[in-house]
C-alpha positions in Angstrom: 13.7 11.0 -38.7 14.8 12.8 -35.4 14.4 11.6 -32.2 12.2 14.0 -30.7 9.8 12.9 -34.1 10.1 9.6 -33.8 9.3 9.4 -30.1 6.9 11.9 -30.7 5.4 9.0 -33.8 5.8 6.5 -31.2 3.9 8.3 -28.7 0.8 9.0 -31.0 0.7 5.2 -32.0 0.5 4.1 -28.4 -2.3 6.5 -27.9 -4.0 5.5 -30.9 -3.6 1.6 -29.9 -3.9 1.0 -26.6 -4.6 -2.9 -26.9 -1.4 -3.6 -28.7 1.0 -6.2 -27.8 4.1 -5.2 -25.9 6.7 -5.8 -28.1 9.6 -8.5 -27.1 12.5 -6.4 -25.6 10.3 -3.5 -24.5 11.2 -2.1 -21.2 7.6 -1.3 -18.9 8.2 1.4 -16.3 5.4 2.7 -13.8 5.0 6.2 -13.8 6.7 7.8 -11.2 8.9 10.5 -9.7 12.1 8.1 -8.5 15.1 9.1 -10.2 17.8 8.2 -8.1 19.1 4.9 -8.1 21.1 3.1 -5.4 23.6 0.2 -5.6 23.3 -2.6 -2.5 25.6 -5.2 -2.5 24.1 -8.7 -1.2 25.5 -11.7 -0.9 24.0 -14.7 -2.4 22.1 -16.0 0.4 20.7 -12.9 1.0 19.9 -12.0 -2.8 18.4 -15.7 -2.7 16.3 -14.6 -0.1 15.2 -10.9 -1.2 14.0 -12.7 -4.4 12.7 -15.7 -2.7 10.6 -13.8 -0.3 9.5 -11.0 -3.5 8.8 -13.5 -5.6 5.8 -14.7 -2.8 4.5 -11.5 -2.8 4.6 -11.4 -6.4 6.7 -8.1 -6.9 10.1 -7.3 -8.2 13.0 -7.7 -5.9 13.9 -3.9 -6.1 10.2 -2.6 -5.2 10.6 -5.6 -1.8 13.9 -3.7 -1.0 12.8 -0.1 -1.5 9.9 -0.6 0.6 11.8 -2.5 3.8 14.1 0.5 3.3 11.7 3.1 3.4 9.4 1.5 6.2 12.5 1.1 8.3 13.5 4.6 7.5 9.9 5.9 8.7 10.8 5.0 12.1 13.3 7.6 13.2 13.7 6.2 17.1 16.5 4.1 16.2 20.1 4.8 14.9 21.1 3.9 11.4 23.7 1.6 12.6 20.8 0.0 15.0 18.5 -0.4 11.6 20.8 -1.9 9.7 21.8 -4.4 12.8 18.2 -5.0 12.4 17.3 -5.4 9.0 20.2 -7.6 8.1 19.2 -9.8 11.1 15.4 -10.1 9.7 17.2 -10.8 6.5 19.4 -13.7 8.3 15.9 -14.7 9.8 14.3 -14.7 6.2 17.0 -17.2 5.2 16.8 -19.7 7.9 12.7 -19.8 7.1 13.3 -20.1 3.1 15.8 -22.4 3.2 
């Protein structure tokens, strides 16, 4: 069977069977338009406390990230160098309060 059919087979039994278990392995996605991905490096005291502090609020660490990002990037008065100064010193200030 090709691809395209057996996607296309795959498809139609999802349809037909909402209800069904997720298999073990399966990979959930939301729907969305984000395609691009970007690589951050962290330390581990700041990983620690990107996943400490997403865990709380009970999403995954990469949705916490991409929305500080984005909500600092929605305020335009301030220079990138300035909004990183920032964010990495509420990240510092993060760590001090989880720890």
């Amino acid at each position: 069977m090709g691809a395209e059919k057996l996607i296309a087979a795959e498809s139609e039994a999802a349809e037909q069977h909402p209800d069904t278990a997720i298999r073990p392995g399966s990979k959930v996605t939301r729907g969305h338009n984000r395609v691009k991905t970007l690589q951050v490096r962290l330390n581990d005291d700041e990983f620690a406390t990107l996943t400490a502090a997403a865990e709380r609020l009970g999403v995954p660490a990469s949705t916490l990230a991409r929305d500080l990002l984005l909500r600092e990037l929605a305020s335009p008065c301030e220079s990138p160098q300035a909004v990183i100064a920032r964010m990495r010193a509420d990240l510092d200030a993060l760590a001090s309060s989880v720890a």
